[in-house]
C-alpha positions in Angstrom: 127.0 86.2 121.0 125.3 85.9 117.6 124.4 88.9 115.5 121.1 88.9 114.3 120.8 89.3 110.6 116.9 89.7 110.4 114.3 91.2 112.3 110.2 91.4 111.8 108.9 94.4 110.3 105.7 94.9 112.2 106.8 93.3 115.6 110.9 93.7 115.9 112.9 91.2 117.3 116.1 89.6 116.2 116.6 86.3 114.0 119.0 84.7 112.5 118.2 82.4 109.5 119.8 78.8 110.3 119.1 77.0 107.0 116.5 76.9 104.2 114.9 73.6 103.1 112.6 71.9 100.6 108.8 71.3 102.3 107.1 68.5 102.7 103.8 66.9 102.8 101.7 69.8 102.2 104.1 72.1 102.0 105.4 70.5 99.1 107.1 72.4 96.3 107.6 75.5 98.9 111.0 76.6 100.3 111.0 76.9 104.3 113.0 79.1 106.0 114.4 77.9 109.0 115.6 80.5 111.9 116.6 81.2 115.3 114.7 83.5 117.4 117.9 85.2 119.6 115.5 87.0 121.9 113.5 84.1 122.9 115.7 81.0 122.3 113.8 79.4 120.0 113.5 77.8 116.7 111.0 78.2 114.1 110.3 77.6 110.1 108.4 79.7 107.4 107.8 79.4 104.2 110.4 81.4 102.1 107.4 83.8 100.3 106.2 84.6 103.8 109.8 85.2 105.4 110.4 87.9 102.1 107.6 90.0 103.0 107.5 90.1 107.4 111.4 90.2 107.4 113.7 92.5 106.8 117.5 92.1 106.3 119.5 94.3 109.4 122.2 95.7 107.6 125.7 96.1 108.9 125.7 99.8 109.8 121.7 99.7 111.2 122.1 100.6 114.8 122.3 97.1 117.2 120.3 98.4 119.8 117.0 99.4 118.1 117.8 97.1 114.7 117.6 100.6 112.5 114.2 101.9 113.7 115.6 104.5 115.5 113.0 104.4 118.5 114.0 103.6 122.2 113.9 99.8 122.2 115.6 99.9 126.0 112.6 101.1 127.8 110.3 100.4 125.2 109.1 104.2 124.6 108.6 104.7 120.9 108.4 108.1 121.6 111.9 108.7 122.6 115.2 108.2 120.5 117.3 105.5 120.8 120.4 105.7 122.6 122.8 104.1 120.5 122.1 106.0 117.3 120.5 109.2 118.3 117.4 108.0 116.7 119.2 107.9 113.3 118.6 104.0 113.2 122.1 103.8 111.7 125.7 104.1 113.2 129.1 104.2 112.0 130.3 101.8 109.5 132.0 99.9 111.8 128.9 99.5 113.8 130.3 101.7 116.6 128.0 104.6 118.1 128.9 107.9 116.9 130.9 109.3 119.8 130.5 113.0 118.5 128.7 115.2 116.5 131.0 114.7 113.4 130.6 111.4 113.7 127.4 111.6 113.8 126.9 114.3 111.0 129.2 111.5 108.6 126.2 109.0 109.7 123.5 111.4 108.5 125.5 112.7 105.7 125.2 108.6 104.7 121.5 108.6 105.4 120.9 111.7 103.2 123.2 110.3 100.2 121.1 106.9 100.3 117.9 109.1 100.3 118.9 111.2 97.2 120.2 108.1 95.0 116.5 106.6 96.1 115.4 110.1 94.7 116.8 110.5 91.6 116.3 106.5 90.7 112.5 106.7 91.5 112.3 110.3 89.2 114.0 108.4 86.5 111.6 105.4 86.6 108.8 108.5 86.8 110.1 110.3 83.7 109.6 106.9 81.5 106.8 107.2 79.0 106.0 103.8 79.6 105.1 103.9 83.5 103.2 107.7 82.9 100.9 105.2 80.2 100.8 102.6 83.0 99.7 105.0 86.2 97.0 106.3 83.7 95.7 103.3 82.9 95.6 101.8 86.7 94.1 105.3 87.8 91.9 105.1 85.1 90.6 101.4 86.1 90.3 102.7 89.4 88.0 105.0 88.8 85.7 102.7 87.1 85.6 100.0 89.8 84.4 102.5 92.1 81.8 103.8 90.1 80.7 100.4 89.0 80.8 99.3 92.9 78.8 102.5 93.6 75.8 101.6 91.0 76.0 98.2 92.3 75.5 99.0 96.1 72.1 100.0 97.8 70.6 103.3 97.2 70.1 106.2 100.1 66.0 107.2 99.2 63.0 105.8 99.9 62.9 102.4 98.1 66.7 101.7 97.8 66.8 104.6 94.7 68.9 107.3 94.5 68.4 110.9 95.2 70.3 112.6 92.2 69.2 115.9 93.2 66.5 116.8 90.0 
């Protein structure tokens, strides 16, 4: 059986990516991604841009019954846990369900560890002068496209003006 090395973001499902080729015609100039739908036997193209944002790699340890989203994927019940991972979305690095709850606390001990190093990254790219001046700036434009979209639109009072309360 083939392992599925992708699967959709929104909707699930499991792919694996056969080949990627130049377009043609109108696709011209575009990479396609060509891939094998496992769960429905089927073959399909994208182009590349399109596969980079719906797709998501499935990395080795991600659980192979819910693909890493931790939900029920048996039954279908989002509400429950999955089986195979204890609603972790990740098993043991050799792909095998934890079989106890060391085992499993090793998983989540991973999971925690990959959450920190996110942490600390993101709180270094925070403390950088440079991206406090550019978060200023964006909130700042922000602010003024909403004001300017809120002159622009209709008024509430009689005649389309504006009750300012004087």
């Amino acid at each position: 059986m083939t392992r599925a090395s992708h699967t959709h973001k929104t909707e699930g499902g499991r792919f694996v990516v056969q080949a990627e080729t130049p377009g043609s015609g109108p696709l011209e100039g575009q990479v396609l991604v060509v891939y094998l739908d496992l769960d429905k036997e089927v073959s399909s193209a994208t182009t590349k841009d399109d596969w980079r944002q719906h797709w998501k790699e499935i990395a080795l340890d991600d659980c192979a019954l819910c693909l890493g989203s931790g939900r029920d994927a048996i039954k279908g019940n989002k509400a429950n846990p999955c089986g195979g991972c204890y609603g972790l979305g990740k098993v043991r690095m050799d792909g095998g369900t934890p079989e106890d709850r060391w085992q499993l606390a090793d998983v989540a001990m991973r999971i925690i560890q990959r959450q920190r190093t996110e942490l600390q990254r993101l709180a270094t790219l925070d403390a950088n002068p440079a991206v406090q001046a550019l978060l200023k700036r964006q909130q700042n434009e922000a602010i003024g496209e909403q004001e300017q979209q809120w002159r622009a639109g209709p008024g509430r009072g009689h005649g389309g003006r504006r009750h300012t309360g004087d």
